[in-house]
C-alpha positions as CSV (number, residue, x, y, z in Angstrom):
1,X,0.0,0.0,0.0
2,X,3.1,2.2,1.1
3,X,4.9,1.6,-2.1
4,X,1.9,2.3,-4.7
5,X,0.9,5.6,-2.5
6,X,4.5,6.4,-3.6
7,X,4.5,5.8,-7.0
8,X,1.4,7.5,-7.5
9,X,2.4,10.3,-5.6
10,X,6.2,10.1,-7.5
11,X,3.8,9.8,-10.8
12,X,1.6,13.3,-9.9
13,X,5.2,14.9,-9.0
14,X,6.4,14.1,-12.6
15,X,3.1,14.9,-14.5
16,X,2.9,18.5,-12.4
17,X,6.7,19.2,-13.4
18,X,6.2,18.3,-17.1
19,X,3.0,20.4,-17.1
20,X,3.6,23.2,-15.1
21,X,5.2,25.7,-17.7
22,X,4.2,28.4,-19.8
23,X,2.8,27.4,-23.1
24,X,0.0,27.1,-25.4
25,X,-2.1,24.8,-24.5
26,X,-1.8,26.9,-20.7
27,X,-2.1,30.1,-22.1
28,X,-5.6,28.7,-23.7
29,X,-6.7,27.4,-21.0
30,X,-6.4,30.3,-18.4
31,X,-8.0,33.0,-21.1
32,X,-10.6,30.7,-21.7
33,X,-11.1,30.3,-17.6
34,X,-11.4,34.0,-17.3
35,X,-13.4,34.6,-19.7
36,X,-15.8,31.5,-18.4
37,X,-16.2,30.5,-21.9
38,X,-16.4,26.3,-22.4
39,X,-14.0,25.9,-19.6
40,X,-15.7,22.3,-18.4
41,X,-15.3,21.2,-22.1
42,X,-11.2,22.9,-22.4
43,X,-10.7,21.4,-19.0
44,X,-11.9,17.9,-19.7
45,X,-10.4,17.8,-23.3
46,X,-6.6,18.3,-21.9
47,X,-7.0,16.0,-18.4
48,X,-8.5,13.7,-20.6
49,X,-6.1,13.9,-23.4
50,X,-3.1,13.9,-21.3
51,X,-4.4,10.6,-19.3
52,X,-5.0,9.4,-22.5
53,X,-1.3,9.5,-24.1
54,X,0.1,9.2,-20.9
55,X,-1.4,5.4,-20.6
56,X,0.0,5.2,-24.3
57,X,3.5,6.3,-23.0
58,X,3.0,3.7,-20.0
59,X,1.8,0.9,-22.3
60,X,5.0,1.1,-24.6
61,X,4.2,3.4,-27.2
62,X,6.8,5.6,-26.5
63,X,9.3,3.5,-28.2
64,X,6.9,3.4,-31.3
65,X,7.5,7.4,-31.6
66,X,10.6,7.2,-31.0
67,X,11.0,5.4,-34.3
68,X,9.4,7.3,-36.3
69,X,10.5,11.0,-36.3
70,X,9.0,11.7,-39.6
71,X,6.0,11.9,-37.7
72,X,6.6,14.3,-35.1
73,X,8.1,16.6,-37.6
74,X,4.9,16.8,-39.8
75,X,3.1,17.7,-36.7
76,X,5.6,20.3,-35.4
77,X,5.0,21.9,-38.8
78,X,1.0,21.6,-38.3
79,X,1.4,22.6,-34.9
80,X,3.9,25.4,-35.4
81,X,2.1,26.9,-38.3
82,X,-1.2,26.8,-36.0
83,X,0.5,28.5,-33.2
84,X,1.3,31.5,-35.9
85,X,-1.9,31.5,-36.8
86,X,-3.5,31.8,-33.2
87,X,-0.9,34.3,-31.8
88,X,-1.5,36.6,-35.1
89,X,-5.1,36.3,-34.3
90,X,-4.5,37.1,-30.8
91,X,-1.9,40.3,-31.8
92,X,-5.2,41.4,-33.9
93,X,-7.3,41.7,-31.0
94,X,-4.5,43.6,-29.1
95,X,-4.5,46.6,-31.8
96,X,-8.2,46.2,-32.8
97,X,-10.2,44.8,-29.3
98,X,-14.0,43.9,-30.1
99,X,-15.5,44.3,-26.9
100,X,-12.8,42.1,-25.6
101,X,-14.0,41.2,-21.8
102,X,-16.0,39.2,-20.0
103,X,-18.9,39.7,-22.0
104,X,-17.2,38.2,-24.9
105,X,-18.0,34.5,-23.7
106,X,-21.4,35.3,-23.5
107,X,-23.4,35.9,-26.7
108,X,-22.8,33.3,-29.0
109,X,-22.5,30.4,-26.8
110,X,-22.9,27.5,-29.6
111,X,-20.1,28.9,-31.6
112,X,-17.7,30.3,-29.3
113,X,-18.3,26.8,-27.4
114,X,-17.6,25.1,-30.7
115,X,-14.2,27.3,-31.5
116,X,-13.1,26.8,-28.1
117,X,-13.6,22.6,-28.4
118,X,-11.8,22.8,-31.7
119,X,-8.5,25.1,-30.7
120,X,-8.1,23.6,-27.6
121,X,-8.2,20.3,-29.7
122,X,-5.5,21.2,-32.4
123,X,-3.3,23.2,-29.3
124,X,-3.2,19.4,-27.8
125,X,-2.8,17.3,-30.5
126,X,-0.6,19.3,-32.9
127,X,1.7,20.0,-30.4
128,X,5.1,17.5,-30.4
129,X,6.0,18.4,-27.2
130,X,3.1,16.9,-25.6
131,X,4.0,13.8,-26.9
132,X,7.4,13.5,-26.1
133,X,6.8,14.8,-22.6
134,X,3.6,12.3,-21.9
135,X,4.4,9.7,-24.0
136,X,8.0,9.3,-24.3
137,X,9.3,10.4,-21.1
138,X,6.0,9.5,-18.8
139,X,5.9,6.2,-20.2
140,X,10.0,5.7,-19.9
141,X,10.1,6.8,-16.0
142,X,6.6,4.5,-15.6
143,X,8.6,1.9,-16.9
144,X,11.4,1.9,-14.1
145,X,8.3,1.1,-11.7
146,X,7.9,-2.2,-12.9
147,X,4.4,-3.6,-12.1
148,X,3.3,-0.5,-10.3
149,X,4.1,1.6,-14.0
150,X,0.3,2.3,-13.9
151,X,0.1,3.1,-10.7
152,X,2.8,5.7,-12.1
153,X,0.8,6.9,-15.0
154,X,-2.4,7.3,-13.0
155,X,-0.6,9.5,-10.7
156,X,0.8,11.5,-13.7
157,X,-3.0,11.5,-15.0
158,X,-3.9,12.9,-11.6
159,X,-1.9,15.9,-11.8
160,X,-3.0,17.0,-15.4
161,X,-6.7,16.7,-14.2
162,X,-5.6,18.9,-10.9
163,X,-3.8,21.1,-12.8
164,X,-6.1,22.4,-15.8
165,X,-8.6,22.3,-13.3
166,X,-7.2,24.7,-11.3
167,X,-5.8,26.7,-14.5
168,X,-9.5,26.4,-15.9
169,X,-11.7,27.2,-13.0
170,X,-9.2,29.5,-11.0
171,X,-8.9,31.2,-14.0
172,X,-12.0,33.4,-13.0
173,X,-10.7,34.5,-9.7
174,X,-8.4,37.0,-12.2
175,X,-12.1,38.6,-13.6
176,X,-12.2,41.8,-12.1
177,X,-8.5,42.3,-12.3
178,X,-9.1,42.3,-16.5
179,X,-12.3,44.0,-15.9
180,X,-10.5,47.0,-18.2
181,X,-10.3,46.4,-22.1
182,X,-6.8,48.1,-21.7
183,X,-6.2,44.6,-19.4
184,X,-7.8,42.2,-22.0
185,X,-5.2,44.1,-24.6
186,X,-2.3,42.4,-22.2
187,X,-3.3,39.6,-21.4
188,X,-4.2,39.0,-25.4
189,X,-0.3,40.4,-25.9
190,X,1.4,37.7,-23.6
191,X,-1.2,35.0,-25.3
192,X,0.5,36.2,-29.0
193,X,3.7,36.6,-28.0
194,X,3.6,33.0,-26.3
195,X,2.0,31.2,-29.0
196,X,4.3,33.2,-31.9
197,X,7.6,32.3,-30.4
198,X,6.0,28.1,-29.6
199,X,5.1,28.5,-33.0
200,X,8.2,29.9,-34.7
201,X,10.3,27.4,-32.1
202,X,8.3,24.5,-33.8
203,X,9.2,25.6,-37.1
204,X,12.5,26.1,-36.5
205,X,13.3,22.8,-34.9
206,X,10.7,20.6,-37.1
C-alpha cells in the first residue's frame, strides 16, 4: 500500500513538473477560464487527453515514436504553423479589441463553445511536445516502476486533471482584475507573444 501511494504520488510529482510551464495549451486554458467560456469542455479535453497518451506512454508506445521522427516533424510543422496562426489572431485583437471582456464569452454560446472545443483540440494534438513529454518520457520513468508503471501513470494522470482544473476554474478569480479592455489588450499580448515564439520554435526545430 506504502509503495503504490509512492509511485502515485512520484507519478503526480512528474506529470505536475512536465506540465507546469508556460505554453499554449496553458495560455488557452487560463484566457478561456477568465473569460468563463467552455471551460468544463477545455478542461476535460486536456486532463482527458493527457491521461490518455500518458497510458499510451505507459503501455509502450513511447518506443513506437521514438521510431518514427517523420511523424513528429509533420506535426511540429501543423502545430507550429497553428501557433502563428492563433498568436496573429491574438496580436489582432491587441490593436483592434472587439468588446474584448468578460462579455465576450457570453453571446454566441454555440459557436464560441464550438471554437473553443476545436482550438483547444488542435493546441493538444498538434503539439510534439506533448507527446514526447507524456508519451516518451511519462511512459519511460513508468517503466522503471515495474508492475506498479500504472500506478505511475495514474498518478501522472492525476496531476494533469488537478492542474487544468485549477488553471480552468481559478482562472476566473483574475475577472475583475481584466475587468478594463486596456487589461484584456495584455493579457491578449502575452497570449500572441507565447504562441508566436512556440510556434516559430516548432518551425524552426521541425
Amino acid at each position: 500500500m506504502t509503495s503504490a501511494f509512492t509511485t502515485a504520488a512520484a507519478g503526480f510529482g512528474t506529470g505536475l513538473s512536465l506540465i507546469v510551464a508556460i505554453g499554449a495549451q496553458n495560455a488557452f486554458v487560463l484566457r478561456q477560464g477568465i473569460r468563463r467560456d467552455a471551460v468544463s469542455a477545455v478542461v476535460g479535453i486536456c486532463a482527458l487527453s493527457d491521461a490518455l497518451l500518458i497510458a499510451l506512454g505507459v503501455g509502450g508506445v513511447g518506443a513506437v515514436v521514438v521510431a518514427w521522427p517523420a511523424a513528429l516533424t509533420v506535426v511540429g510543422w501543423i502545430g507550429g504553423v497553428f501557433l502563428l496562426g492563433y498568436g496573429a489572431l491574438a496580436a489582432r485583437r491587441v490593436f483592434r479589441p472587439a468588446g474584448a471582456g468578460l462579455e465576450a464569452g457570453g453571446g454566441h454560446a454555440a459557436g464560441s463553445r464550438r471554437r473553443a472545443v476545436l482550438t483547444c483540440l488542435a493546441l493538444t494534438w498538434l503539439n510534439p511536445h506533448v507527446y514526447l513529454d507524456t508519451v516518451f518520457l511519462v511512459g519511460s520513468v513508468a517503466a522503471d516502476h515495474g508492475a506498479l508503471r500504472w500506478i505511475f501513470g495514474l498518478g501522472a494522470a492525476l496531476a494533469s486533471f488537478c492542474w487544468f482544473a485549477a488553471l480552468g476554474f481559478g482562472g476566473r478569480l483574475l475577472a475583475r482584475l481584466l475587468a478594463r479592455p486596456a487589461a484584456w489588450r495584455v493579457l491578449d499580448g502575452l497570449v500572441a507573444a507565447t504562441m508566436i515564439v512556440l510556434g516559430a520554435t516548432l518551425l524552426l526545430g521541425a
